[in-house]
C-alpha positions as CSV (number, residue, x, y, z in Angstrom):
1,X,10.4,19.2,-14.5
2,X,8.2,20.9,-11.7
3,X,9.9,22.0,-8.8
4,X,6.7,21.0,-6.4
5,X,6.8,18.1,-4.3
6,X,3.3,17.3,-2.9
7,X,4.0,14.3,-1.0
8,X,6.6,12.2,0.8
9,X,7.2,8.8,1.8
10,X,9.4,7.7,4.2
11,X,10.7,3.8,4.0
12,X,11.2,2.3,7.9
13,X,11.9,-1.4,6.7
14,X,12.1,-3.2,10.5
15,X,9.9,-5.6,11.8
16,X,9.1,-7.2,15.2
17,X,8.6,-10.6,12.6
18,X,8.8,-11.4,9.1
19,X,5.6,-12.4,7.4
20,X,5.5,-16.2,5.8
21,X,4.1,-14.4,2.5
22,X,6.0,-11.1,2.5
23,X,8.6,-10.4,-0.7
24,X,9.3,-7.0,0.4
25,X,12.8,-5.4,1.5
26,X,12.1,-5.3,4.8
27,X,12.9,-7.7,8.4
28,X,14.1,-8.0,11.1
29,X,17.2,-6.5,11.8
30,X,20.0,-5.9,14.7
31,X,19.3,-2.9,16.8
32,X,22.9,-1.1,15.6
33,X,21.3,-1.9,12.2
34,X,18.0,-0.1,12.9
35,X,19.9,2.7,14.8
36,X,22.4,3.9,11.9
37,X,19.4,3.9,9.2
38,X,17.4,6.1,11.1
39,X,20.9,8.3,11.3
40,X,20.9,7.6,7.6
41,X,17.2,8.8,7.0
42,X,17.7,12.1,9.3
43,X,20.8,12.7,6.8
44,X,18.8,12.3,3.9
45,X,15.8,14.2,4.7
46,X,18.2,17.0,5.9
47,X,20.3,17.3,2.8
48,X,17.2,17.6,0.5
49,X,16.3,20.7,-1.3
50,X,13.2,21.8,0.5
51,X,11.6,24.0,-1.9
52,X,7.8,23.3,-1.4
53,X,6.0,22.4,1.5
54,X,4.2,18.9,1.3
55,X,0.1,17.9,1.9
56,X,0.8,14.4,2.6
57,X,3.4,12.4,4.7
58,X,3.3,8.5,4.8
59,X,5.4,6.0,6.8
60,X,5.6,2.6,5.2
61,X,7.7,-0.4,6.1
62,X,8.1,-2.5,8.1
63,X,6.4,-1.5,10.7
64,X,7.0,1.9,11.8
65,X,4.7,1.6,14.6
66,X,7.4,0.2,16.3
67,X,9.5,3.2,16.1
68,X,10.1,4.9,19.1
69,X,8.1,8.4,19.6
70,X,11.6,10.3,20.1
71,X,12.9,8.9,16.7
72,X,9.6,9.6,14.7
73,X,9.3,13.4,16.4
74,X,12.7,13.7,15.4
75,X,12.4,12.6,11.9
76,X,9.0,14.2,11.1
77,X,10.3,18.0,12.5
78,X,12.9,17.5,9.2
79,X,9.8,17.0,6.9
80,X,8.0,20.9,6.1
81,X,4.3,21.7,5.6
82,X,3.3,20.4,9.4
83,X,0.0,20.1,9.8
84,X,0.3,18.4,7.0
85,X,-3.9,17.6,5.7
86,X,-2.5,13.7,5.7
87,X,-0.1,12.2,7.6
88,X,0.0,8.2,7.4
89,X,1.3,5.0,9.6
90,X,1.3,2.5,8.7
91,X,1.3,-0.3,12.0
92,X,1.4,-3.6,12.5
93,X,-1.8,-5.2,15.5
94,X,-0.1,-5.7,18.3
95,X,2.1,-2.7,18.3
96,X,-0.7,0.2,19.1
97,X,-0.5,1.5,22.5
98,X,-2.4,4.5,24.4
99,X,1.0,5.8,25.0
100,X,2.2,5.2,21.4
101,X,-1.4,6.7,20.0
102,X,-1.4,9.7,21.9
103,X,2.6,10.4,20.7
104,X,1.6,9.9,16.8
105,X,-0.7,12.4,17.2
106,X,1.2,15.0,19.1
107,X,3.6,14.1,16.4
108,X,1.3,15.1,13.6
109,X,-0.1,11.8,12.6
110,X,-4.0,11.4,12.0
111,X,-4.6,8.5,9.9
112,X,-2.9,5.2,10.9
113,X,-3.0,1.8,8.2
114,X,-3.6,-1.5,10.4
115,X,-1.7,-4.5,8.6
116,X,-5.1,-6.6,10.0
117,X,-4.9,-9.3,7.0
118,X,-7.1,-11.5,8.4
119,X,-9.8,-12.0,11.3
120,X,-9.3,-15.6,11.9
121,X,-6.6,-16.7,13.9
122,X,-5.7,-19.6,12.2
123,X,-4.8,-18.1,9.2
124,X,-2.9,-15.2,11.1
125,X,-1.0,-17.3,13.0
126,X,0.1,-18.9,9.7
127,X,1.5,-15.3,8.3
128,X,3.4,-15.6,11.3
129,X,1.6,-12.6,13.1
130,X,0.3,-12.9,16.5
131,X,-2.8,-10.7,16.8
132,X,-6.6,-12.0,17.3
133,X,-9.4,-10.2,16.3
134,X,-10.1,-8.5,19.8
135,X,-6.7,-6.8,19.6
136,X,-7.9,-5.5,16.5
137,X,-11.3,-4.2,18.2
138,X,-9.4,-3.0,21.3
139,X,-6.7,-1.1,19.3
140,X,-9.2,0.9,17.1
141,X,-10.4,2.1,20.4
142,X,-7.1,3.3,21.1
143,X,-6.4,5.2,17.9
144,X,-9.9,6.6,18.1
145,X,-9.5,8.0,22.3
146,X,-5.8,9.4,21.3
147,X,-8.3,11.7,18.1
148,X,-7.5,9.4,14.9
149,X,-10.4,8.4,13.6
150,X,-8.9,8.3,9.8
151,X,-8.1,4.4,9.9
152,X,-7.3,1.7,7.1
153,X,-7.6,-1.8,7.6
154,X,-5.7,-4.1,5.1
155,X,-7.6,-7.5,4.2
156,X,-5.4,-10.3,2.4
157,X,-7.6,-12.8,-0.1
158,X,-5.8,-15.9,-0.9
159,X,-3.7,-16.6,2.6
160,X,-3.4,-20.2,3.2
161,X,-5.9,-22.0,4.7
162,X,-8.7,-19.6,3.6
163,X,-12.2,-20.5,2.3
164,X,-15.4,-18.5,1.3
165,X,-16.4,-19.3,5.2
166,X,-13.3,-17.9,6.3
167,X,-12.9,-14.7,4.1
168,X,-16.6,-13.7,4.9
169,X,-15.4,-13.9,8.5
170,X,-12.9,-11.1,7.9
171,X,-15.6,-9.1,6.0
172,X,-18.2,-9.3,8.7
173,X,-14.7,-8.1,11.2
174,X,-14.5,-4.9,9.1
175,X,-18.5,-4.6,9.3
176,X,-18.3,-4.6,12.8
177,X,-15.6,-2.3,13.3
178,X,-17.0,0.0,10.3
179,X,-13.2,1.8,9.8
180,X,-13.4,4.4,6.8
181,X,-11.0,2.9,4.5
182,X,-10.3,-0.7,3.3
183,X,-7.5,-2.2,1.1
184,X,-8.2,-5.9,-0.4
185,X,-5.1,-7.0,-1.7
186,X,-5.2,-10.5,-3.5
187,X,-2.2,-12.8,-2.7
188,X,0.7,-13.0,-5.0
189,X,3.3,-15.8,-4.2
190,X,6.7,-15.6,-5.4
191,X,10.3,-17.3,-4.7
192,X,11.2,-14.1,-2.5
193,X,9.3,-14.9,0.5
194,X,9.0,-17.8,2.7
195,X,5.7,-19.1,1.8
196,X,6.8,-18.7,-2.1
197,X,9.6,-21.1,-1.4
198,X,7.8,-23.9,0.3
199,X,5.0,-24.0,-2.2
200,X,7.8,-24.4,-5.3
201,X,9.5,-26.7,-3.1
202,X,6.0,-29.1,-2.6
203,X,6.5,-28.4,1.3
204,X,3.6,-27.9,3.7
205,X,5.0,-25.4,5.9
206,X,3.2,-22.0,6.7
207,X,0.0,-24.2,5.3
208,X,1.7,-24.5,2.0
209,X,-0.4,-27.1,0.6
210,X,-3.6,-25.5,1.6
211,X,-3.2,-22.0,-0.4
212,X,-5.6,-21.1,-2.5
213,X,-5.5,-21.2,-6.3
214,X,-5.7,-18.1,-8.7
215,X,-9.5,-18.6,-9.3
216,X,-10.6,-19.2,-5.5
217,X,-8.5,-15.8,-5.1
218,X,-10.3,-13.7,-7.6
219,X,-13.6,-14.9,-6.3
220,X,-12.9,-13.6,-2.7
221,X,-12.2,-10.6,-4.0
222,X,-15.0,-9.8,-6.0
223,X,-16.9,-11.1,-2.9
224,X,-15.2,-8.8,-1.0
225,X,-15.9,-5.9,-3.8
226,X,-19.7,-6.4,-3.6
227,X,-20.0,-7.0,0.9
228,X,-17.6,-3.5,0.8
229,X,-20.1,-1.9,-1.3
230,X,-23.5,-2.7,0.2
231,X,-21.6,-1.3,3.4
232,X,-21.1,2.4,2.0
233,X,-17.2,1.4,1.1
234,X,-17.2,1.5,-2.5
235,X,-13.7,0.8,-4.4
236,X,-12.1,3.5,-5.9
237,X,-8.6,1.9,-6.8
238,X,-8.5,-1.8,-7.6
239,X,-7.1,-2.6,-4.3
240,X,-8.6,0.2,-2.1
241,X,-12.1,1.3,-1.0
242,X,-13.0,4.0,1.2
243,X,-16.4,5.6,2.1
244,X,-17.1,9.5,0.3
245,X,-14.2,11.9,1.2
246,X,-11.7,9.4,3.4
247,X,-9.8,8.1,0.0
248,X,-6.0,8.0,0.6
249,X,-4.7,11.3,-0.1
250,X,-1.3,10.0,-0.4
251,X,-1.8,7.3,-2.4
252,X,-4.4,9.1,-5.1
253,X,-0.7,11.0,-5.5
254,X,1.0,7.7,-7.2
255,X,-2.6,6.5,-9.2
256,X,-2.8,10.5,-10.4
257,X,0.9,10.6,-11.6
258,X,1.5,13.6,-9.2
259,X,4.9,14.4,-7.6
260,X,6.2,12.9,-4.1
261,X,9.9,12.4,-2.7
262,X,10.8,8.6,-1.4
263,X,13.5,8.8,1.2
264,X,14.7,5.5,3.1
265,X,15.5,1.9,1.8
266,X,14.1,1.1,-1.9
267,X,11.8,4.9,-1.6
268,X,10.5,6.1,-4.8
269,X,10.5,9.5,-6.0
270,X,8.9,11.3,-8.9
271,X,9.1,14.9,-9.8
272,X,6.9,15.0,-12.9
273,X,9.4,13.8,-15.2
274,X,12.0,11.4,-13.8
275,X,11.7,8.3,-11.0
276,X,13.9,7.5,-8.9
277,X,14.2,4.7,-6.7
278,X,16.9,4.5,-3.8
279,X,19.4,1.3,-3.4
280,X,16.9,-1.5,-2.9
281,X,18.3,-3.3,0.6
282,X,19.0,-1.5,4.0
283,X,22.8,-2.6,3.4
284,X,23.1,-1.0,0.4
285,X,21.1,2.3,1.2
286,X,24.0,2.5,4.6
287,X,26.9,1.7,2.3
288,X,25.8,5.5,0.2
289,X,24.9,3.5,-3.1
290,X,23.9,5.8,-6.0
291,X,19.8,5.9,-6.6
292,X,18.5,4.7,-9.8
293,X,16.8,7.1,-11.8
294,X,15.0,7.0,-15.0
295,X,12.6,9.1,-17.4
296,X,9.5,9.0,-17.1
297,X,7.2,7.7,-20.0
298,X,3.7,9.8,-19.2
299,X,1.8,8.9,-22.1
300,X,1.9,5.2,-21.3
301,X,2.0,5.7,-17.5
302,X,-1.6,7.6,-17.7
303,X,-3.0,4.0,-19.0
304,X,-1.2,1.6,-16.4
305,X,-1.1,3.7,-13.7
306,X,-4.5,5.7,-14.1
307,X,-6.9,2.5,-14.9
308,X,-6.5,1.4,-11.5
309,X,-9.0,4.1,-10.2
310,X,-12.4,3.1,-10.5
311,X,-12.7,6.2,-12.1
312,X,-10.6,5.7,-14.7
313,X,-9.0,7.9,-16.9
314,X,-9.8,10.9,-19.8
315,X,-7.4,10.5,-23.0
316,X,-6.1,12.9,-24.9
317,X,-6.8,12.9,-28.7
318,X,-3.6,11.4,-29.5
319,X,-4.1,8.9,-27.0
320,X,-6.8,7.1,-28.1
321,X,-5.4,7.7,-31.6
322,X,-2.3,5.6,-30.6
323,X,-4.0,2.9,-28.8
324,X,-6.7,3.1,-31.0
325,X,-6.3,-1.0,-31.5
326,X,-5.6,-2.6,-28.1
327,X,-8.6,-0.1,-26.6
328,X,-10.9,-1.5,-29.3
329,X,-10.1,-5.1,-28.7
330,X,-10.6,-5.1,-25.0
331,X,-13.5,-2.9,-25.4
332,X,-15.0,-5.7,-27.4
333,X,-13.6,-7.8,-25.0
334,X,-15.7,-6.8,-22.2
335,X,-12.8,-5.1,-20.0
336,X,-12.6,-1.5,-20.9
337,X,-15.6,0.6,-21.5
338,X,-16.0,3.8,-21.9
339,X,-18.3,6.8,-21.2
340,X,-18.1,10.7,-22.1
341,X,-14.5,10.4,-23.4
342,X,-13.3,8.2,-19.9
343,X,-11.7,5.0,-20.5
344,X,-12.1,2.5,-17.6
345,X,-11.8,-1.2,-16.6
346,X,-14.4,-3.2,-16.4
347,X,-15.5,-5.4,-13.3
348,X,-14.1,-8.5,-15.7
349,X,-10.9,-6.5,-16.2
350,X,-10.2,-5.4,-12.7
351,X,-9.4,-9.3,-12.4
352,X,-6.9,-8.9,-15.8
353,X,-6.0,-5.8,-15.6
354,X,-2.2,-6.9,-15.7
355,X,-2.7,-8.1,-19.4
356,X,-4.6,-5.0,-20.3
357,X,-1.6,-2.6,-18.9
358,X,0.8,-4.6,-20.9
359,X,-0.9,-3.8,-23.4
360,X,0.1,-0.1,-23.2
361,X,3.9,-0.4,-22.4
362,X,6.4,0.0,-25.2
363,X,8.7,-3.2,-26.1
């Protein structure tokens, strides 16, 4: 077990509104509610062993834009290693003020992730978000005055409504804003959000009925793949592109199986050789339920969690020796390839990759 931590995530799982497609532990919640979980997160980061001094600090929710300045000062000065060389918020369009801006910074943030999803209005309105594309454009101005510069804009394929007209309206948004980083996550419905519900239900709520299949999906994404790429962004995770030198310093952390500490509602931790993952809901996190923790499994990890940089990854001996067969038949396949002892997906098996990791996961 290594006793180096070199990154930490803090879980702030309130939101102004809940998103139509969103499955994640996170709302919105009475103020008393919000107000003992921060108590609960300042207890928490004070109780832990600080023996290293982090590089990278993200805030994920939620929305922890909405956070006020006093709260996040308070909770950062707990965190060591300030100036840390990556500190991320993540914030919701809408929520990004000069004031706000210029109190992130002083506070030690300098790369902020805008939850943008879409440029046309008629499909953010669906989600159940209330920003236009002009708040967008005006807000980036903000972040950039206040000195952040280091910005992410997250695209959604699949929302309902879309179509190939639509989607390549959201790529030419992030061609005229030109941000440094861009995540493209494709849709995944499920029974744990809104949206999920009505479509197993037949309903035609949050435009239901009008949500595109898996096929449609996977084409906007590899549309969005090749418009990202002729505009210096190239993807170097399957749901992240960034132009040379602004890749996610944080988040390389999870994809290169090094340590970081999770503290907050359903926050992960690894320290090299165990996870850990804190009670799931804000309820249970306040009511002092035990974390979950479990081995880690390296050798299979290094395939599932690896692949997903464009990159890929460099077995050992005894790796390929031991996956010798399912390497092989997706080789022939067409999804893995490999090159100087690397193993990486193919363009076909970006779009499968969840078969191929399955394929390296122990019954």
């Amino acid at each position: 077990m290594v006793t180096s931590v070199a990154g930490v995530y803090l879980s702030y799982p309130f939101c102004a509104q809940k998103c139509t497609y969103c499955n994640f532990a996170s709302g919105v919640f009475p103020r008393e509610l919000e107000r003992s979980y921060v108590h609960a997160l300042q207890a928490e980061l004070r109780a832990h062993p600080w023996e290293w001094g982090p590089q990278t600090v993200y805030l994920g929710g939620g929305t922890p834009s909405i956070l006020e300045i006093d709260v996040l000062r308070t909770l950062l000065e707990l965190i060591p290693g300030a100036p840390w060389a990556e500190a991320t918020l993540e914030a919701a369009p809408g929520t990004v003020t000069p004031e706000r801006a210029r109190g992130w910074v002083e506070c030690g943030v300098n790369r902020v992730s805008l939850g943008v999803q879409s440029f046309v209005e008629t499909e953010i309105r669906r989600t159940g978000r209330k920003h236009t594309a002009q708040t967008v454009k005006d807000e980036i101005g903000i972040l950039q005055e206040a000195g952040i510069g280091n910005i992410n804009i997250d695209l959604i394929a699949g929302l309902s409504g879309q179509t190939e007209a639509s989607w390549r309206e959201s790529l030419d948004g992030i061609e005229r804003l030109a941000p440094p980083h861009v995540s493209v996550y494709m849709l995944e419905v499920d029974e744990d959000s809104r949206l999920g519900k009505e479509m197993l239900l037949g309903g035609v709520r949050y435009g239901a009925a009008e949500t595109p299949g898996d096929d449609q999906t996977a084409a906007f994404y590899e549309t969005a793949v090749d418009r990202l790429s002729s505009l210096g962004i190239p993807r170097y995770e399957i749901s992240n592109f960034a132009r040379p030198g602004h890749e996610s310093l944080h988040n390389l952390k999870y994809w290169k199986l090094e340590p970081y500490a999770g503290f907050g509602a359903d926050a992960h931790s690894f320290d090299g050789a165990t996870r850990r993952q804190n009670p799931e809901s804000v309820n249970a996190y306040l009511a002092g339920e035990d974390s979950e923790t479990t081995p880690a499994h390296l050798d299979e990890e290094r395939f599932f969690v690896g692949l997903r940089l464009a990159a890929g990854i460099h077995p050992a001996p005894e790796d390929w020796l031991r996956f010798a067969a399912p390497i092989r038949r997706f080789v022939d396949a067409g999804l893995l390839e490999t090159e100087n002892g690397m193993l990486r997906l193919t363009n076909r098996g970006v779009l499968l990759s969840n078969e191929v990791f399955q394929e390296f996961l122990t019954p």
